[in-house]
VOBATI-923153 format. One record per residue (C-alpha): residue in three letters; z, x, y. Coordinates in steps of 0.2 Angstrom, whole numbers, padded with zeros to 4 digits, always signed. Layout:
AlaZXY
...
//
This chain:
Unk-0012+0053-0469
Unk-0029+0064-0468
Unk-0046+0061-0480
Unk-0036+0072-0493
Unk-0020+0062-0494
Unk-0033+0046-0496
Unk-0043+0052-0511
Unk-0056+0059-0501
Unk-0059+0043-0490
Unk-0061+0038-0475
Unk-0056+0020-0477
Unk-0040+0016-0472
Unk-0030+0007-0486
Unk-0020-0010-0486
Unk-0001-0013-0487
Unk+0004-0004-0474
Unk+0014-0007-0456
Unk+0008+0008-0448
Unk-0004+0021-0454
Unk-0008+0039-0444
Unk-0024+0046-0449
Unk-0030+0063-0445
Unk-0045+0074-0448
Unk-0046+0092-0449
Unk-0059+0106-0453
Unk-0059+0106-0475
Unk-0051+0089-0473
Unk-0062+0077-0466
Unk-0074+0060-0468
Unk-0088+0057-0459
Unk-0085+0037-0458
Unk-0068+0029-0456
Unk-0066+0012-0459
Unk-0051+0002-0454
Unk-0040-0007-0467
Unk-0048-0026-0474
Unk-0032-0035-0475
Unk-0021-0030-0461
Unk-0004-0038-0459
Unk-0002-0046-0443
Unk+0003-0033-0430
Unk-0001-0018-0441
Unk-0005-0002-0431
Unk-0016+0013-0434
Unk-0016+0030-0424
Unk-0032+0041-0427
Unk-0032+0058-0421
Unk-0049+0070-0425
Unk-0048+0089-0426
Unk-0062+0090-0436
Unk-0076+0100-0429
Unk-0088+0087-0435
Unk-0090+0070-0426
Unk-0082+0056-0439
Unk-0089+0039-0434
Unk-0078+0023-0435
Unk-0083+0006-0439
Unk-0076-0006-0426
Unk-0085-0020-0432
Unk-0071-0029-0433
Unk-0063-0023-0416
Unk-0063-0035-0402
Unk-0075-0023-0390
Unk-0091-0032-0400
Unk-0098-0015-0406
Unk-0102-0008-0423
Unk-0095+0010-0421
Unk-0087+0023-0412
Unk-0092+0041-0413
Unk-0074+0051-0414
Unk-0077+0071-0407
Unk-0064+0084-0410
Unk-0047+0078-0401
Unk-0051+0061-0397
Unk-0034+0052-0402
Unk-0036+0032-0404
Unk-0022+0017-0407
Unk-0027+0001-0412
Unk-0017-0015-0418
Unk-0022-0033-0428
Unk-0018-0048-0423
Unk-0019-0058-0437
Unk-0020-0076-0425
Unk-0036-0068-0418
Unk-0042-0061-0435
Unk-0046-0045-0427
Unk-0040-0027-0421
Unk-0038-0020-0403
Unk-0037-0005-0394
Unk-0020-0001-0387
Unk-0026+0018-0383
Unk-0037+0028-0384
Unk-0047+0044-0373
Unk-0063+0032-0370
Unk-0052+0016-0366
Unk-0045+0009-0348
Unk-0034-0005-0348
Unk-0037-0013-0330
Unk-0027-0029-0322
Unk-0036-0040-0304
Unk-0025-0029-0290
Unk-0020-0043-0274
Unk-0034-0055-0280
Unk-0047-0045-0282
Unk-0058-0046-0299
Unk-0073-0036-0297
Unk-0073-0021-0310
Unk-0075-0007-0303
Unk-0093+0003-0304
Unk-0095+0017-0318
Unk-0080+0009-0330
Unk-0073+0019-0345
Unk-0084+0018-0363
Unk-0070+0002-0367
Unk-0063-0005-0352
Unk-0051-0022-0354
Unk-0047-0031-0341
Unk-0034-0045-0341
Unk-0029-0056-0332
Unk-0012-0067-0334
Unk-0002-0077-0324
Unk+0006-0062-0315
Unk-0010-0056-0311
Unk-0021-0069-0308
Unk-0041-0072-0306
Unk-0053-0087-0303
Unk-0067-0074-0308
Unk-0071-0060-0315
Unk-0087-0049-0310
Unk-0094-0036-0319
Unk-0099-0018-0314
Unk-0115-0017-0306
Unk-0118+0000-0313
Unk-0113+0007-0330
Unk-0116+0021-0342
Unk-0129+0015-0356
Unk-0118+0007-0373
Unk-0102+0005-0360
Unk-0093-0011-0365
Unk-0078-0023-0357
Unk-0069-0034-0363
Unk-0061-0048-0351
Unk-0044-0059-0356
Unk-0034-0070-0353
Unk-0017-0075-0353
Unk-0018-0085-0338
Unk-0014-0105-0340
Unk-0030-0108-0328
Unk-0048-0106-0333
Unk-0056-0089-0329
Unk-0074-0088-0326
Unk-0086-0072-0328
Unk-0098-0072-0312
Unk-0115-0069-0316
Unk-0120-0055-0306
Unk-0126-0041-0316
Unk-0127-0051-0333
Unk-0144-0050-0342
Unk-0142-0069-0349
Unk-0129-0080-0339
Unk-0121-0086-0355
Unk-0106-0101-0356
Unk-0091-0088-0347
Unk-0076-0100-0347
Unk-0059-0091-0354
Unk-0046-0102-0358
Unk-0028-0095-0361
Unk-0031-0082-0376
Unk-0048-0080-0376
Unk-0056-0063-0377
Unk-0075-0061-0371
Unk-0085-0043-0374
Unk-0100-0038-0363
Unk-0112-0021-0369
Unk-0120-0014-0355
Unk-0139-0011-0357
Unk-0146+0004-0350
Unk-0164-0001-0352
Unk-0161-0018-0342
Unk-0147-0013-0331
Unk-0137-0028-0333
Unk-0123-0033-0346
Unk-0127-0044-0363
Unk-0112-0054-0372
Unk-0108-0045-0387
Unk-0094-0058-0394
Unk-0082-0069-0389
Unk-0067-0081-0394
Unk-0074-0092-0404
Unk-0073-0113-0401
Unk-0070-0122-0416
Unk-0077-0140-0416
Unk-0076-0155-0430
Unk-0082-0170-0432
Unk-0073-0180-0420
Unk-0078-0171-0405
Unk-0096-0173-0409
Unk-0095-0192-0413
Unk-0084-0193-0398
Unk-0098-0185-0387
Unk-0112-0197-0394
Unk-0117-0186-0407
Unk-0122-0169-0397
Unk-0111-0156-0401
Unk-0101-0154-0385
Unk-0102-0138-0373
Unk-0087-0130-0373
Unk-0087-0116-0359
Unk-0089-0102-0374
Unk-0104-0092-0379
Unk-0100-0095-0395
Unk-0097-0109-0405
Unk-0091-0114-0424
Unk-0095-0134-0430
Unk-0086-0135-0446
Unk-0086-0153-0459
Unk-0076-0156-0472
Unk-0070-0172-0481
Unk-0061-0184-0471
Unk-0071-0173-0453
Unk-0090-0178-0458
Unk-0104-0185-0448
Unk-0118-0191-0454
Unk-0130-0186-0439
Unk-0126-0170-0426
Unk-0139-0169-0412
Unk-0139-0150-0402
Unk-0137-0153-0381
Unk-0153-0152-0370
Unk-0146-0136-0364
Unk-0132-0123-0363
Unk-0128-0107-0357
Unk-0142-0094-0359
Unk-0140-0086-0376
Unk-0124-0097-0382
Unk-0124-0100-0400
Unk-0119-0115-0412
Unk-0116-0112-0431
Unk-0113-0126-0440
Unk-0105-0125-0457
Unk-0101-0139-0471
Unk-0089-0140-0487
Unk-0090-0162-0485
Unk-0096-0168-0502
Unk-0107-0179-0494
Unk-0126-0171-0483
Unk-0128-0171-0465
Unk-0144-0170-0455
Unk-0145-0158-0441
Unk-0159-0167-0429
Unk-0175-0157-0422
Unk-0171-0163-0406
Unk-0169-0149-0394
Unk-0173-0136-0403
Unk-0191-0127-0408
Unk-0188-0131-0428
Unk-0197-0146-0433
Unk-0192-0144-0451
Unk-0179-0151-0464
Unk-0161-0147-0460
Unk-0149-0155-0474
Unk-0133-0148-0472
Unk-0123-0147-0488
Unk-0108-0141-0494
Unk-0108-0122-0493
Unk-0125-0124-0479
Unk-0123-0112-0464
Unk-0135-0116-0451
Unk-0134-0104-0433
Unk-0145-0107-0415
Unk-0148-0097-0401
Unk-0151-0107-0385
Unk-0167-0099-0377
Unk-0165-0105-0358
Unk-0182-0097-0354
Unk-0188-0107-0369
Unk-0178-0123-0364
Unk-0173-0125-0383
Unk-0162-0120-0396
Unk-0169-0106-0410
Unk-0166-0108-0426
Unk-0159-0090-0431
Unk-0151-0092-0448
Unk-0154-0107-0462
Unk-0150-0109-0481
Unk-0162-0105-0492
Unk-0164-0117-0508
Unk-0169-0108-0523
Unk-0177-0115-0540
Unk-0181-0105-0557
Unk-0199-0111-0561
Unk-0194-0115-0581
Unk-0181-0127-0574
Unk-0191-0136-0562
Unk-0194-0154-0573
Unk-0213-0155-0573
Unk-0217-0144-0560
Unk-0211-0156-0547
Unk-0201-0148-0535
Unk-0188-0159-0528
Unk-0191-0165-0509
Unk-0186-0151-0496
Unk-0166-0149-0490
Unk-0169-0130-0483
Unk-0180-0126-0472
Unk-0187-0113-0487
Unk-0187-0114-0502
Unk-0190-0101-0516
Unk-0196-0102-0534
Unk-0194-0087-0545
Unk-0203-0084-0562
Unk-0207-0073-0576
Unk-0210-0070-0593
Unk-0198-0083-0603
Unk-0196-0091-0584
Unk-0212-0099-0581
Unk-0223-0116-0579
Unk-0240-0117-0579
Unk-0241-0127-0562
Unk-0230-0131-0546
Unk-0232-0147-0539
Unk-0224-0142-0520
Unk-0211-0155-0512
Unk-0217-0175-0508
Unk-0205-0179-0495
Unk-0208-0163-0482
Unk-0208-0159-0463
Unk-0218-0150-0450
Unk-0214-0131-0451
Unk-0205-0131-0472
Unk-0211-0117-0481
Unk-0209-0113-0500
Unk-0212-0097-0507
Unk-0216-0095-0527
Unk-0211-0077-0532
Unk-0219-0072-0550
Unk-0218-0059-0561
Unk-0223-0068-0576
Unk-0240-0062-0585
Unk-0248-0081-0586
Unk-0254-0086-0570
Unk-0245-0102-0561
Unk-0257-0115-0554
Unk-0249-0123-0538
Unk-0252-0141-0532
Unk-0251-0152-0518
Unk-0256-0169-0523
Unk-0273-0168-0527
Unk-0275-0152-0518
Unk-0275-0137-0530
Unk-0273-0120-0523
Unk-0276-0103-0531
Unk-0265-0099-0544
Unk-0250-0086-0540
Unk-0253-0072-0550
Unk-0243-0057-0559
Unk-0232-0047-0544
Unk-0237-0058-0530
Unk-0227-0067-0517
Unk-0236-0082-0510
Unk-0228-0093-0495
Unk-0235-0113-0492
Unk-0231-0118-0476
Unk-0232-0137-0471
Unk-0245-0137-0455
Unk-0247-0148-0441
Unk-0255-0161-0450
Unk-0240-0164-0463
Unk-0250-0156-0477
Unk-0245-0140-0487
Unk-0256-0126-0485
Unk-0257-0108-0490
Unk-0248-0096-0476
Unk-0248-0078-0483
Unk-0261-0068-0492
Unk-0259-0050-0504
Unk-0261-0035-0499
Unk-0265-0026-0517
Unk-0258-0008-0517
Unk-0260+0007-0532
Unk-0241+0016-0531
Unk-0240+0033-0536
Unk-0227+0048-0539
Unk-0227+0063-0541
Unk-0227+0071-0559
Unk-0213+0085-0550
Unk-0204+0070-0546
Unk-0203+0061-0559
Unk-0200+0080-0568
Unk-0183+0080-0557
Unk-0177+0064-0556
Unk-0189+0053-0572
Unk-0202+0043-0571
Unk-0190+0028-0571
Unk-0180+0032-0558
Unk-0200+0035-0547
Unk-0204+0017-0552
Unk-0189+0008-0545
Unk-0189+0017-0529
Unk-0207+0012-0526
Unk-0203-0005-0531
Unk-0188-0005-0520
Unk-0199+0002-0505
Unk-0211-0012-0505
Unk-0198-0025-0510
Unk-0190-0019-0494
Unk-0206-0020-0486
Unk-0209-0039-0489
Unk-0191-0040-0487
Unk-0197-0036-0467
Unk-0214-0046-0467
Unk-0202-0060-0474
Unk-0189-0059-0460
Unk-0203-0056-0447
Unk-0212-0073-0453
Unk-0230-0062-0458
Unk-0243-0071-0464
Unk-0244-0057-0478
Unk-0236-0048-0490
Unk-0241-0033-0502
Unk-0240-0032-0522
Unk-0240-0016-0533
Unk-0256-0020-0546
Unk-0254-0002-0554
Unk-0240+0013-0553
Unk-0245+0028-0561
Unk-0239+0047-0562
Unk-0250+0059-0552
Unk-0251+0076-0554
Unk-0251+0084-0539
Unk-0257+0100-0532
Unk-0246+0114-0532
Unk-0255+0118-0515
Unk-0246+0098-0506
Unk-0231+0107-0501
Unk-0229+0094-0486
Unk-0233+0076-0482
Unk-0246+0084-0474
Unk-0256+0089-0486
Unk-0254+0073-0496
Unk-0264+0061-0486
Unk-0281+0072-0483
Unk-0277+0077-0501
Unk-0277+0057-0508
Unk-0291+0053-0498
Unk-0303+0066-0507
Unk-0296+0066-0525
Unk-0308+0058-0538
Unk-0292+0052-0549
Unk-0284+0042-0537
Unk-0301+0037-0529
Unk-0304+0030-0549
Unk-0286+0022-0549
Unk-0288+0015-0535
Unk-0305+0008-0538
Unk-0301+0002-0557
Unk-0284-0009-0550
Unk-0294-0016-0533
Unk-0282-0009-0524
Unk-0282-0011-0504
Unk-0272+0004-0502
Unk-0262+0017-0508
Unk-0244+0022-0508
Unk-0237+0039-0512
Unk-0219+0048-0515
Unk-0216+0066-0521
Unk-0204+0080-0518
Unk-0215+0085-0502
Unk-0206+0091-0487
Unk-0207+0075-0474
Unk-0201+0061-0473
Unk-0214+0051-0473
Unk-0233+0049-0466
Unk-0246+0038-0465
Unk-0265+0037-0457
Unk-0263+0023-0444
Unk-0276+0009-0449
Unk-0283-0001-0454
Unk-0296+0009-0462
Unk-0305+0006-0481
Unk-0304+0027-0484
Unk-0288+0028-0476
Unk-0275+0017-0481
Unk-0266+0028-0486
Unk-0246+0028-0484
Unk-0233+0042-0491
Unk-0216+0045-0490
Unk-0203+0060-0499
Unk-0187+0060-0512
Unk-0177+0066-0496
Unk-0179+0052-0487
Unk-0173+0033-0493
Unk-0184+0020-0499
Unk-0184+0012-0481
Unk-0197+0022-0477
Unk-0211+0014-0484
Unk-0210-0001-0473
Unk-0211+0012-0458
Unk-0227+0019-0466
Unk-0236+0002-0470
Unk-0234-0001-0454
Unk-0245+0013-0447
Unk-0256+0010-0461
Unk-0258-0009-0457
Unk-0262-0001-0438
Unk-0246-0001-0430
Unk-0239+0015-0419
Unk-0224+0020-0416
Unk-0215+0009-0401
Unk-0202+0018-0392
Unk-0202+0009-0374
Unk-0212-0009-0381
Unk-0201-0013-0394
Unk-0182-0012-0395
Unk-0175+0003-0404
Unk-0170-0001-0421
Unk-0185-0010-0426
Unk-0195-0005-0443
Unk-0208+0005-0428
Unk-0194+0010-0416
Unk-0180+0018-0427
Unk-0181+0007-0444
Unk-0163+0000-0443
Unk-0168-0017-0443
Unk-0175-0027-0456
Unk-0188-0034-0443
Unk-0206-0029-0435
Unk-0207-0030-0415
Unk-0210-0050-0412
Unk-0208-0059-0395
Unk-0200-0074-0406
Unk-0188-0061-0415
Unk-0172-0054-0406
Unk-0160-0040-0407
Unk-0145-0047-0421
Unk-0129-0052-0410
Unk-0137-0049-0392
Unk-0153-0061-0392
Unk-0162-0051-0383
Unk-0181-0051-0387
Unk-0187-0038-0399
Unk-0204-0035-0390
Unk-0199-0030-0372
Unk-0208-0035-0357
Unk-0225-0029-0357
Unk-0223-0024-0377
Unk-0233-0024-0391
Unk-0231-0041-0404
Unk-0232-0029-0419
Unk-0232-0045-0430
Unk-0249-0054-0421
Unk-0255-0036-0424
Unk-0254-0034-0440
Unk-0257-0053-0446
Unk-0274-0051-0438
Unk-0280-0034-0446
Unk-0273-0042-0464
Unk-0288-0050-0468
Unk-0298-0033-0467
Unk-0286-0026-0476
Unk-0288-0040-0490
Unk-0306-0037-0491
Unk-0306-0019-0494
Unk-0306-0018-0513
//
C-alpha cells in the first residue's frame, strides 16, 4: 500500500491483518497515521523512500510520544494488542530491544531513540535503572513478564513517581535534555472501584502505578472518595462516573478548595505535586447553562468547579443571580453576545452588568463571597481591504474572531484575571507601500483613520491581519500609543494569542519557559505559569529562575484597561 493506493492518504485504514505501507518520491504523505480500530494482533510495516521526512503519529504506541519523524529508509514494524489497547514496536532502525544480562538491570548509557527493556522470568530483575546520559527526546520503555514485582530505581528520574511493575505492565520514560534526567511519559494503567476505596477507609488506595483510573457505576458507588496524604511524585488519579446517583470528591489533600460533585459522565484528574505536598487539580467538568433557560436568573447551586452561562439575542435574561450554596475557589463565567445588557447579582450585591462581546469570570474569594475576577480588555480588529479582496470580508471577520477567541481560550486555561473583547471590526484600506509586517505597525500608529476608529470604539488596543509578508508582529507593551498587534493570511489564526502577548508586555521566552508555550513555540494553549505544567509530563511550565508570564501580564492589565 503507498499514499496513492490509499486515496492520497496517509491514514492507514481498518479491516485489515497486516498492511505494508511505503512512501516514495511522487507518492508520498507527510503525516501517517496508524489504523483506529485494529484487530488484536494486527501488524503494519512502514517503509520510507521518500525524499521528504513523513511524520508518524504514535500517540497511540506504547513509547509515550506523540510522533516520530520517518527519513528516507527508515523501515518500521509495529503490532496491536488489543488487551493493552495499544500498538508496539517490533522493529524498527531507531529501536533496541534489550533484556537484564546475568542479573544486571542498569540500561546501558547513550540508549537507541526507543529502547525496551524487558524483563521475564527467564531474565529476571528486582530493579530496573535508567541511563544516566541520553540523547534529548530518547524514550524507554521497561516490561514485565516476570511473576515478581519490578521496581524503576530512582537514579536519574526527574520525579521519582510510583515504579512498581507488576506482571504485564509497561512503563515509558522521555529523557529531558534540558534537566538531564528522565520524566514518566505513561504507564499501564491501574484500574480501581469502589470496593477498594471503601475497603481502604475511603482514600483511594496507592497502587505502585504512576497512573491510575477510579471508575463508579451502579452497583461500584461511593458516596465520599478522599485523595492519599501523598504519592509518588507526579502520580496521577482520574476519577470517572456513569452511577446514577453523585459522589463528592473531598478537598482534603489537595490545593482545590472548590465544589467536586461527581456525576454520571464527570471526569475529574490530579497530579500529585510532592514539592507542593498536595494533589493539583488538572482537569474538572465544566457545568454549562443557556441564560433564557435559567428560571429566574437563579443559577442552580455549584456541582463543577466552573461554570458557564452563555447568551444572546433570543438567549438572554436581564439579571443572573450567581449560585447560593458555593465553595472557596468556584468560579462562573457569563459569556454574552446578546445586545441588552445582563445585570449580575449576588444577594444584595449587584455588580456591573456584562455587556455585548464580553466574557466576565466571578470567583468565590476567601471570604465565601462572589466577586468579580477578570476585567476587558476592549480591542478595534481590523483587515485589510487586499484581504478581504482575496479571500471576503466574511471569511476576515471569523479569522479575527477565531484569533481572539483562541486568545481567551489561553487567558481561560492559564487562570488570567483578564480577557479581551472585539468593540469594532472594520475594513482598512491599507497602503500599497505595507508590503511586510513591518511596515504595518509604525504605519497604525500614525494613521489618522485608525487613530479615529480607535478613539470612537474606546478601544485599548488594536489588532490587525492583511496579506503582508510575516507572520505576525507586535510592539511589546504595554504602551497607550503602541498597542498595537498584527499578524498575516499566511499564518493561522494562533498567532494572535502570540502577539497579545508582546503587546500585553511579554517577550519571547526560550530558556524561562518550556517550549511549546503561547511565548516559547505557541503549541500550547497555555501562558508560562509556575502553577501550570507541561500536558502528560508535570513538569512546571515556567522553569527555575523563569519568567510567570501570567503575574506578568495580570498586573500590566489594569493599564491596559485604562487606556481608552
Amino acid at each position: 500500500m503507498t499514499p496513492r493506493t490509499n486515496g492520497g492518504s496517509g491514514a492507514l485504514p481498518n479491516g485489515y491483518d497486516q498492511i505494508d505501507f511505503s512512501t516514495f518520491d511522487g507518492n508520498w504523505a507527510q503525516d501517517l497515521f496508524l489504523p483506529t480500530q485494529p484487530r488484536d494482533g494486527m501488524r503494519v510495516n512502514i517503509h520510507t523512500a521518500a525524499t521528504f521526512d513523513s511524520t508518524l503519529d504514535i500517540s497511540r504506541v506504547d513509547v509515550g510520544m506523540p510522533a516520530l519523524e520517518l527519513s528516507a529508509g527508515n523501515r518500521y514494524s509495529l503490532t496491536y494488542s488489543a488487551a493493552a489497547g495499544q500498538w508496539t514496536f517490533l522493529s524498527g532502525d531507531l529501536v533496541t530491544r534489550l533484556t537484564p544480562q546475568n542479573g544486571a538491570a542498569t540500561i546501558p548509557d547513550n540508549p537507541n531513540k526507543i529502547t525496551y527493556f524487558s524483563v521475564s522470568d527467564a531474565n529476571p530483575a528486582a530493579s530496573v535503572a535508567l541511563p544516566k546520559l541520553a540523547a534529548p527526546g530518547s524514550v524507554v520503555v521497561v516490561q514485565s513478564t516476570a511473576a515478581s514485582s519490578v521496581t524503576v530505581t530512582p537514579a536519574n528520574r526527574l520525579y521519582v513517581s510510583s515504579a512498581n511493575l507488576r506482571k504485564g505492565d509497561s512503563f515509558s520514560y522521555v529523557y529531558r535534555g534540558d534537566f538531564g534526567a528522565w520524566v514518566s511519559s505513561g504507564a499501564t494503567t491501574r484500574h480501581l472501584g469502589a470496593s477498594d476505596i471503601a475497603g481502604n477507609g475511603g482514600t483511594v488506595p496507592l497502587s505502585g502505578s504512576p497512573r491510575n483510573l477510579v471508575q463508579l457505576h451502579d452497583g461500584g458507588w461511593i458516596g465520599q472518595i478522599r485523595l492519599p496524604a501523598s504519592a509518588g511524585d507526579r502520580d496521577r488519579i482520574t476519577i470517572r462516573s456513569q452511577a446514577s446517583s453523585n459522589a463528592n470528591i473531598e478537598s482534603v489533600n489537595t490545593g482545590f478548595t472548590g465544589t467536586m460533585i461527581l456525576r454520571s459522565g464527570d471526569e475529574y484528574q490530579f497530579m500529585y505535586a510532592a514539592n507542593l505536598r498536595r494533589w493539583e487539580l488538572i482537569v474538572s467538568p465544566v457545568s454549562f447553562h443557556q441564560a433564557g433557560a435559567v428560571a429566574d436568573g437563579q443559577l442552580p447551586n455549584m456541582v463543577n468547579p466552573h461554570t458557564v452561562v452563555n447568551a444572546a439575542d433570543g438567549n438572554w435574561a436581564a439579571a443572573i443571580k450567581l449560585p447560593l450554596t458555593r465553595r472557596v475557589g468556584d468560579r462562573v463565567t457569563i459569556k454574552t453576545q446578546a445586545a441588552s445588557p445582563i445585570a449580575v447579582r449576588s444577594g444584595q450585591q449587584t455588580f456591573a452588568s456584562v455587556t455585548a462581546g464580553e466574557s466576565v469570570t466571578f470567583v468565590v474569594g476567601a471570604n465565601g463571597q462572589w466577586q468579580r475576577q477578570t476585567r476587558t480588555l476592549d480591542m478595534l480588529m481590523l483587515y485589510s481591504a487586499a484581504s478581504a479582496s482575496r479571500f471576503g470580508a466574511d471569511t476576515m471577520r471569523s479569522r479575527l474572531a477565531e484569533g481572539l477567541s483562541l486568545t481567551n481560550d489561553a487567558l481561560e486555561n492559564s487562570l488570567a484575571t483578564f480577557r479581551f473583547r472585539a468593540v469594532s471590526t472594520r475594513e482598512f484600506a491599507s497602503p500599497s507601500s505595507w508590503t511586510s509586517l513591518d511596515h504595518v505597525l509604525p504605519g497604525l500608529a500614525g494613521h489618522t483613520q485608525a487613530q479615529t476608529w480607535r478613539n470612537q470604539a474606546k478601544a485599548d488596543g488594536t489588532y490587525y491581519e492583511g496579506t503582508e509578508e510575516g507572520c505576525g508582529l507586535a510592539y511589546l507593551g504595554p504602551a497607550a500609543s503602541h498597542m498595537i498587534g498584527s499578524g498575516s493570511t499566511d499564518c493561522g489564526t494562533t498567532v494572535a494569542r502570540h502577539e497579545l502577548g508582546h503587546n500585553m508586555g511579554l517577550e519571547h521566552s526560550e530558556g524561562r519557559t518550556m517550549t511549546g508555550t503561547i511565548m516559547n513555540g505557541n503549541e500550547w494553549s497555555l501562558f508560562g505559569a509556575p502553577y501550570l505544567y507541561v500536558p502528560n509530563l508535570g513538569i512546571p511550565l515556567t522553569l527555575p529562575g523563569g519568567v510567570n508570564e501570567m503575574q506578568t501580564m495580570n498586573n500590566r492589565a489594569p493599564t491596559v484597561a485604562a487606556f481608552r
